[in-house]
Steps between C-alpha positions, in 0.01 A plus 500: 500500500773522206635127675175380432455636093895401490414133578192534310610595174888310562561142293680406854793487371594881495308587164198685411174294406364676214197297476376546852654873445229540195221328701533726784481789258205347303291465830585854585396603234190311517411602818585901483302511171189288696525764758518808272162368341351446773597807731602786256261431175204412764403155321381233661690197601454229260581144705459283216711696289752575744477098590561467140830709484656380796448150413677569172785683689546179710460282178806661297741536836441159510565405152754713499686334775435149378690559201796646606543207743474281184704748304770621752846252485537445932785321587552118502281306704240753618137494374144577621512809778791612719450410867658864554383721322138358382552561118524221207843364439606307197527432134293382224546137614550503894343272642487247261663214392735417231 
């Protein structure tokens, strides 16, 4: 199990991904505070609410993501997603042609 949250939350090449690191604690978060309302405080479960949150959890990790692949410097030549590791790769202006 700690191989799998090491590969998880690793930028594949030995670092720590903070964004996916944040993510997973935002959907914790998420989740255990879903569950509190739901088992400990005795309201109901509200789907379109819930629907609601989670689709705004998946819409800023995504963001969120997309931005440092514009923003992060990658080295020469790379762009779009690593074949490796899965994640986004590149500058501002991989890809493209000058």
């Amino acid at each position: 199990m700690r191989r799998f949250f090491t590969e998880l939350l690793g930028d594949g090449r030995g670092g720590a991904d903070e964004q996916a690191l944040i993510s997973m604690c935002g959907a914790g978060v998420f989740f255990g505070l879903q569950i509190y309302s739901v088992v400990a405080k005795g309201q109901l479960f509200d789907p379109i609410a819930f629907g609601t949150g989670f689709g705004a959890l998946l819409g800023a990790t995504s963001a969120g993501f997309g931005l440092r692949s514009k923003l992060t410097p990658g080295r020469s030549g790379e762009g779009g997603i690593d074949p490796v590791t899965g994640r986004f790769v590149g500058g501002i202006h991989a890809g493209s042609a000058v």
